[in-house]
C-alpha positions in Angstrom: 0.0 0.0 0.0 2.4 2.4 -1.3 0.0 5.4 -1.1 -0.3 4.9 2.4 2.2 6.5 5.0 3.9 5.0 7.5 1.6 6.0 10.2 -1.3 4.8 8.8 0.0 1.5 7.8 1.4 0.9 11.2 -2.6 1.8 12.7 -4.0 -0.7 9.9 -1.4 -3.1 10.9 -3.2 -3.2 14.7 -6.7 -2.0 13.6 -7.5 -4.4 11.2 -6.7 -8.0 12.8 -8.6 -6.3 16.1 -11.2 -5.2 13.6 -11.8 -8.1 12.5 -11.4 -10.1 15.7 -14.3 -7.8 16.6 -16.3 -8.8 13.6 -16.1 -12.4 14.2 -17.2 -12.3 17.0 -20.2 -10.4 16.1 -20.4 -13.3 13.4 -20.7 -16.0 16.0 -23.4 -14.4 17.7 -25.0 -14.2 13.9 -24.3 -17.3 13.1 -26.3 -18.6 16.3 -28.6 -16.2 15.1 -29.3 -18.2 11.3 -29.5 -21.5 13.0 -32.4 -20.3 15.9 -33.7 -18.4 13.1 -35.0 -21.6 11.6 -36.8 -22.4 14.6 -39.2 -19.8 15.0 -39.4 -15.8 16.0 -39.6 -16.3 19.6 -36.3 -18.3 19.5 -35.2 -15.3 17.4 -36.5 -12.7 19.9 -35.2 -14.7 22.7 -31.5 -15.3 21.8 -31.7 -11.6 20.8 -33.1 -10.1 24.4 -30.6 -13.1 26.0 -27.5 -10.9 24.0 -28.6 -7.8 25.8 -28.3 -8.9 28.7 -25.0 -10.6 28.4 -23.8 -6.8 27.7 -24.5 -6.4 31.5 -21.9 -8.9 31.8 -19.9 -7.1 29.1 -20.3 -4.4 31.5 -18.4 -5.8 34.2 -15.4 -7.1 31.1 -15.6 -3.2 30.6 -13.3 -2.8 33.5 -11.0 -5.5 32.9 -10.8 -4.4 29.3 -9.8 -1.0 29.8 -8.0 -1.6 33.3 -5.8 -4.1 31.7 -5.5 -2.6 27.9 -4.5 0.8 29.7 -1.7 -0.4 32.2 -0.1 -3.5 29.9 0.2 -0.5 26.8 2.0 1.9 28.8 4.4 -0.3 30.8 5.2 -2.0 27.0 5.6 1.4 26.0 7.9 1.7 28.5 9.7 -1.3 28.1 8.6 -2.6 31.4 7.7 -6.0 30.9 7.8 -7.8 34.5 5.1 -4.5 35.6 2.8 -5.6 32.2 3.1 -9.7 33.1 2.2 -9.0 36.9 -0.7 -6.5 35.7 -2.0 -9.3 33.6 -1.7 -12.0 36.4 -3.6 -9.6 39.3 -6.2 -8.9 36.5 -6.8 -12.5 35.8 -6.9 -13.6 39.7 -9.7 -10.3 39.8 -11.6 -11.3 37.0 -12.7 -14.6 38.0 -13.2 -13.6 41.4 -16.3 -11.0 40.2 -17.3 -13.4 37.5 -18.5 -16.2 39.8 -21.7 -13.8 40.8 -22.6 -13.1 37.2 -23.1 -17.0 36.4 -25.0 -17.4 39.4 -27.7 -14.5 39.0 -27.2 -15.0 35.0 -28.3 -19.2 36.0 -30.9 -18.6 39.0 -32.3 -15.4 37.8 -33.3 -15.5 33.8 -36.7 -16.2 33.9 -36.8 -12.9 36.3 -35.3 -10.7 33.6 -37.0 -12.4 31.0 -40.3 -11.5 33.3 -39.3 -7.8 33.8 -39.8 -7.2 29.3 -43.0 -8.8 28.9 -41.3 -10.5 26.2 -44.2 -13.2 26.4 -44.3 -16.9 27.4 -42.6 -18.4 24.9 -40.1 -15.3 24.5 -39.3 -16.4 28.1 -39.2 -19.9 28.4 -36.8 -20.0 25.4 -34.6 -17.2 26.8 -34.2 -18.6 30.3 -33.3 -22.0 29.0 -30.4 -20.4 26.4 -29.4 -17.9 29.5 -29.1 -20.6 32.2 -26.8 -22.8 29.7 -24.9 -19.9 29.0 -24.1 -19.0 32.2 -21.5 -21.9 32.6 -19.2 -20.5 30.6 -19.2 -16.4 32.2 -16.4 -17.2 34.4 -14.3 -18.7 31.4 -15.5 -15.7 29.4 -14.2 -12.9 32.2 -10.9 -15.2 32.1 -10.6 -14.6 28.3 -11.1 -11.0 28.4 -7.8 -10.3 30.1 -5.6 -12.5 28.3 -7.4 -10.9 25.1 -6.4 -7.4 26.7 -2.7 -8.4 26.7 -2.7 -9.3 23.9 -4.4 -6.3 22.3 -2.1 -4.1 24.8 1.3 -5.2 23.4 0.0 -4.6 19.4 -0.3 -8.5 19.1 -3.6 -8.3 17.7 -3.1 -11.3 14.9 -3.0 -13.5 17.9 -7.0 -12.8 19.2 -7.8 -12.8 15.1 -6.2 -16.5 14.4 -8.4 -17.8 17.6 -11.4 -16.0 16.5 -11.2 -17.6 13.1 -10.6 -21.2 14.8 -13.6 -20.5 17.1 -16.0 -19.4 14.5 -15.3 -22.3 12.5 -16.0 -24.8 15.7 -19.1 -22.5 16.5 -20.7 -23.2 13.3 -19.8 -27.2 13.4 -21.1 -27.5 17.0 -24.3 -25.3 16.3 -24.9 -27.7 13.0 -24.5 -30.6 16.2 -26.8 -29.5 18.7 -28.8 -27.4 17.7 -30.4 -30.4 15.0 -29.0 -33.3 16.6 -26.9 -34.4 14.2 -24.4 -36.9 14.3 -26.0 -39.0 16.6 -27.1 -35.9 19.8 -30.4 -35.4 20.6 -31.1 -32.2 19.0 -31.2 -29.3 21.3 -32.6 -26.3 19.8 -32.2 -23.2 21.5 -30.1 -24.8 24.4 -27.8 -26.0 21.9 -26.7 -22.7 20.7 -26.0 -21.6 23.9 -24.0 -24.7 24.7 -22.0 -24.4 21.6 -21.2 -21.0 22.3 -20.0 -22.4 26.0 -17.6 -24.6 24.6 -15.9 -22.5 22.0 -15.0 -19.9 24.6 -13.4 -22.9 26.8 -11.6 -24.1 23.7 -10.4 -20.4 23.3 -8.7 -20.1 26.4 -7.0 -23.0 25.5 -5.5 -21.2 22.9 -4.4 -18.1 24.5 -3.3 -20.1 27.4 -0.9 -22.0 24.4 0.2 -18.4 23.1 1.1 -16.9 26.8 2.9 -19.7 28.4 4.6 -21.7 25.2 4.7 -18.8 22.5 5.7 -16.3 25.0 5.0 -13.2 23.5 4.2 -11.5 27.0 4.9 -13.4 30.3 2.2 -13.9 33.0 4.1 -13.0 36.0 2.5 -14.8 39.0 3.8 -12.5 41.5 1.0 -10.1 43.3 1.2 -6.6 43.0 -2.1 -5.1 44.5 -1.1 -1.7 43.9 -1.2 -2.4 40.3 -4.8 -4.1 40.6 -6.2 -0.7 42.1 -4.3 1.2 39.6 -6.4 -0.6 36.8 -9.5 -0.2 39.0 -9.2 3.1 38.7 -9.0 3.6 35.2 -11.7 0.9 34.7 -14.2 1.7 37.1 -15.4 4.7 35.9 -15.8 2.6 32.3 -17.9 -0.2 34.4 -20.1 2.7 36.0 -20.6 4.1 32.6 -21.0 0.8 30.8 -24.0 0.0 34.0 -25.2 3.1 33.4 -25.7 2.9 29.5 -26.7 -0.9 29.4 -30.1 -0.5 30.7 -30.5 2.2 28.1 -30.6 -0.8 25.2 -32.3 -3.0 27.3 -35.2 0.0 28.0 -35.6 0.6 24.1 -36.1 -2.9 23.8 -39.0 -2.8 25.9 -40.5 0.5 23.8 -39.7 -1.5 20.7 -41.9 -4.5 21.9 -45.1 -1.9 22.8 -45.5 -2.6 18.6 -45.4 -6.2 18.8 -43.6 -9.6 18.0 -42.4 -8.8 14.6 -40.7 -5.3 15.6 -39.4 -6.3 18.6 -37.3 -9.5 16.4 -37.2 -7.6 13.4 -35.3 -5.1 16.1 -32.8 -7.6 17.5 -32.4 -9.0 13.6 -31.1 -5.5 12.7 -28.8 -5.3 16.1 -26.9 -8.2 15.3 -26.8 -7.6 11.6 -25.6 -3.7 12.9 -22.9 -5.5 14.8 -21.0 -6.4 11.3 -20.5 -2.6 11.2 -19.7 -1.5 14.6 -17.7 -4.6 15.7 -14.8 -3.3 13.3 -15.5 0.0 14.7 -15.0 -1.2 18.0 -11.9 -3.3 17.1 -10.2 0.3 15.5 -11.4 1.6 19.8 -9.5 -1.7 21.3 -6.5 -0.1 18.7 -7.1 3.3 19.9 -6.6 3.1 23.0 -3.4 0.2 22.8 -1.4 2.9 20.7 -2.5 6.2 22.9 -1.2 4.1 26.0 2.1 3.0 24.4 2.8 6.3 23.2 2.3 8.2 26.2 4.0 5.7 28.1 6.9 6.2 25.8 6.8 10.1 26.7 5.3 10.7 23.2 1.9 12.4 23.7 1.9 14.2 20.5 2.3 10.0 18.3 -0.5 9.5 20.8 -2.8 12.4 19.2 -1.4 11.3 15.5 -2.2 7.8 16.0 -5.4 8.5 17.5 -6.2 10.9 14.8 -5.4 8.2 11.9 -7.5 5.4 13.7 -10.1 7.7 13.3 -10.3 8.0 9.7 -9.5 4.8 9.3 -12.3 3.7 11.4 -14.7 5.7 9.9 -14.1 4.8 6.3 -14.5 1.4 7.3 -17.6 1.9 9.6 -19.3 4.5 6.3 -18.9 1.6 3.9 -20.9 -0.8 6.0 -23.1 1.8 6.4 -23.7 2.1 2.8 -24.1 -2.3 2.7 -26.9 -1.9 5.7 -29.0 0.7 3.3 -28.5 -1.2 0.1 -29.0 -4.2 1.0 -30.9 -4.2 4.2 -34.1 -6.9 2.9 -31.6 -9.4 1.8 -29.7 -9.1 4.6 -32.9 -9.5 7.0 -33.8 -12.0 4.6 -31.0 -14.1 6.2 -32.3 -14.4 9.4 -36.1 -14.8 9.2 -38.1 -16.7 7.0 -41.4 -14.0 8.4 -42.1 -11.4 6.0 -43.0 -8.9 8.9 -39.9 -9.5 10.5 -38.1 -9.3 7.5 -39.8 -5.7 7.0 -38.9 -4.6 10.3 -35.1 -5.4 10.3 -34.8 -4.0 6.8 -36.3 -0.6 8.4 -34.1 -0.5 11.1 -30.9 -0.8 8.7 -31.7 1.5 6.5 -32.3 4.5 9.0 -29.3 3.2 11.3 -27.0 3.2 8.0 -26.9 6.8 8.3 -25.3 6.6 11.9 -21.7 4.7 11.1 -19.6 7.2 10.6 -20.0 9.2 13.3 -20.6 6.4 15.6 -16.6 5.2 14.1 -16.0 8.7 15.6 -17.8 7.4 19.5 -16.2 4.5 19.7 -12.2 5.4 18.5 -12.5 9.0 20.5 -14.0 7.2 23.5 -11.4 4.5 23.5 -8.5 6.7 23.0 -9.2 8.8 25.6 -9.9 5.7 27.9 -6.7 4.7 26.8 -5.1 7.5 28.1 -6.9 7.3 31.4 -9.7 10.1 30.9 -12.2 7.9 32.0 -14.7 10.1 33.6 -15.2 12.2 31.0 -16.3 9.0 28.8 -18.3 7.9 31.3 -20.0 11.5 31.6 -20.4 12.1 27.9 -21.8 8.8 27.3 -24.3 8.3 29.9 -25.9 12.0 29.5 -26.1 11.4 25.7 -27.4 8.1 25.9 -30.4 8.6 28.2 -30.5 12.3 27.7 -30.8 12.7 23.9 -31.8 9.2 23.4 -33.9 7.1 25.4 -35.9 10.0 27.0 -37.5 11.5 23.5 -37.9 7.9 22.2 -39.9 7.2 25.5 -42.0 10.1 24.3 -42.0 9.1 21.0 -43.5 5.2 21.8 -46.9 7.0 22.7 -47.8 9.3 20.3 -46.5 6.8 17.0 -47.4 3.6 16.1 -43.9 2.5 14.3 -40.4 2.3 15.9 -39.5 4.4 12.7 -39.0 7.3 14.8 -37.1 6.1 17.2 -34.5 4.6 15.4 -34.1 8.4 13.8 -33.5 9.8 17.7 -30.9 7.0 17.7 -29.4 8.5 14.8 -29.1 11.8 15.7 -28.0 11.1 19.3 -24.7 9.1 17.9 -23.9 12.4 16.0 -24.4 14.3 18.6 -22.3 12.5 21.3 -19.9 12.2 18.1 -19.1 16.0 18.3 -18.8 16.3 22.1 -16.2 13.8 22.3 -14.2 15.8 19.4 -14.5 19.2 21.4 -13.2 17.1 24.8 -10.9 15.3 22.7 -9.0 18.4 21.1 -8.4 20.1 24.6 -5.9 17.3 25.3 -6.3 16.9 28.6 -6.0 13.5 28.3 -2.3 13.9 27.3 -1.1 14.4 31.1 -3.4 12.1 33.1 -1.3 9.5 35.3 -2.3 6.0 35.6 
């Protein structure tokens, strides 16, 4: 790519195998998605609802994420590798520590937050039978998130990519198994998925145990070091308050988007997942964000920091504009993919269309937002974020949900409240603040 320069290709060379770790991801959740989709809606709107809620646990990741991206990049920066292997080791021992709770309320407790939508009967049967199998594989999940971190925190992003692509490819074959009982199982349905889903992410720590201990690209230090676990507490808390704050923002527009029935409400979670293809890069470019901010400021370089940040960005958003342009164009035989109901199908398609328009300046929210996490301004994420969110957006579509009788209208608010939070993070982004925070 000779009409690239040098700074670009060296954010493309982290971006895009983090990109499209991201997307793959997003794939196997899709991919779950086409098989329950042959079952029926409610399985559909179930699995869908069931994802939501897993982003509470997602949540709680939030602050090993950024706790251990933040700390791992600027020690590497720094060339201080026994600081980054102990960082990794105390986030590991904290990780599964506060994952045990999650399984237990996510195993004794779905048929409660199934309860609390009004999703329906079957709606709730089928998602407290997929959450309840999923839960016994949060604390391997939580486990995975840090030594992903690392990995993403030293520039190593190839390595999360290559076990992505190996997990994808067991995630379909194990779907095709239990889901329709083939090859001699019982078929599952629903409860297969989720147990498919449970086994991958065992088989991927596997791997990444493989790549820290044989490969040895960073070294696990087993050596504790609490004052490095409350430094990364307090770069990632304020993310987890944010990210507990915000979550029950998607789950609340859920619940106006099933005031206008079945159809919209999985037509709704259709379009999410198929919405993931395009932000799941954009968040990969955020994971890349933040890894290069940290490394360069921990290398005294603040100013490569703002460049880096600047060309992950554009690079983001070119990215996150051409999916954009897929979700408008071919929004019905996208939809088309993942319900055989008509209704449905309309529904999705809608929703993709009108959230098309929202790509490239939500490229902009999610690189900004992880840069600046990166660099340790985490409160001002965390305020941004959580006034936007329920200020411009759930609070007018609330409105909205009794005076129309389509979600169109809400899906517009959505749009204009990502361009919105889009420009605030640029104003607090340009102040560089962020460039003498101490983590």
């Amino acid at each position: 790519m000779p009409f690239i320069n040098e700074r670009y290709r060296r954010v493309l060379r982290i971006s895009i195998p983090s990109a499209m770790h991201n997307f793959l991801n997003m794939v196997q959740g899709l991919i779950d998605m086409f098989f329950v989709g042959r079952i029926s809606p409610a399985s559909v709107a179930a699995v869908g609802v069931s994802m939501q809620y897993m982003g509470l646990l997602y949540a709680f990741m939030s602050l090993i994420y950024t706790g251990t991206n933040a700390l791992v990049s600027r020690f590497f920066g720094g060339r201080d590798m026994e600081k980054a292997g102990q960082t990794i080791f105390m986030m590991l021992c904290f990780s599964f520590v506060i994952s045990i709770p999650m399984a237990y309320i996510a195993y004794d407790y779905g048929e409660v937050l199934f309860r609390i939508l009004n999703a329906g009967d079957v709606v709730v049967e089928q998602g407290t039978l997929y959450m309840k199998t999923f839960a016994l594989g949060i604390p391997a999940m939580y486990v995975m998130g840090v030594l992903f971190s690392g990995m993403n925190a030293i520039g190593a992003t190839k390595v999360p990519l290559a076990i992505s692509i190996t997990g994808n490819c067991l995630n379909v074959f194990l779907d095709w198994v239990f889901i329709f009982g083939n090859l001699g199982f019982k078929p599952m349905g629903i409860q297969g998925a989720a147990l498919a889903t449970v086994l991958v992410i065992y088989f991927q720590i596997i791997l990444y145990l493989y790549v820290y201990f044989v490969r040895r690209k960073i070294v696990i230090i087993p050596k504790p070091d609490f004052s490095l676990l409350m430094r990364a507490l307090k770069v990632g808390v304020p993310v987890w308050i944010e990210r507990i704050s915000t979550h029950p923002s998607y789950l609340f527009l859920s619940a106006l988007v099933a005031k206008y029935g079945v159809d919209s409400l999985a037509g709704y979670q259709i379009g999410l997942r198929l919405e993931g293809m395009a932000f799941m890069p954009g968040v990969g470019f955020s994971m890349a964000g933040m890894a290069l901010v940290g490394q360069g400021l921990g290398a005294g370089k603040p100013e490569e920091s703002e460049s880096d940040a600047i060309a992950t960005v554009v690079s983001a958003g070119v990215v996150m504009g051409f999916m954009g342009f897929v979700m408008f164009a071919f929004a019905y035989p996208l939809a088309g993919l993942f319900a055989d109901n008509q209704a449905t199908v309309d529904e999705a398609a809608m929703y993709l269309r009108i959230m098309g328009f929202s790509q490239v300046p939500l490229a902009v929210t999610f690189v900004l937002s992880g840069c600046l996490r990166g660099a340790g301004d985490t409160k001002w994420t965390f305020y941004i974020n959580t006034a936007s969110l329920w200020g411009v957006r759930i609070f007018p579509a609330w409105v909205l949900s009794y005076v129309t009788d389509t979600p169109v209208w809400i899906y517009v608010v959505c749009v204009f409240e990502v361009v919105f939070r889009a420009f605030v993070l640029m104003r607090r982004f340009r102040k560089g603040h962020w460039k003498t925070i101490k983590v």
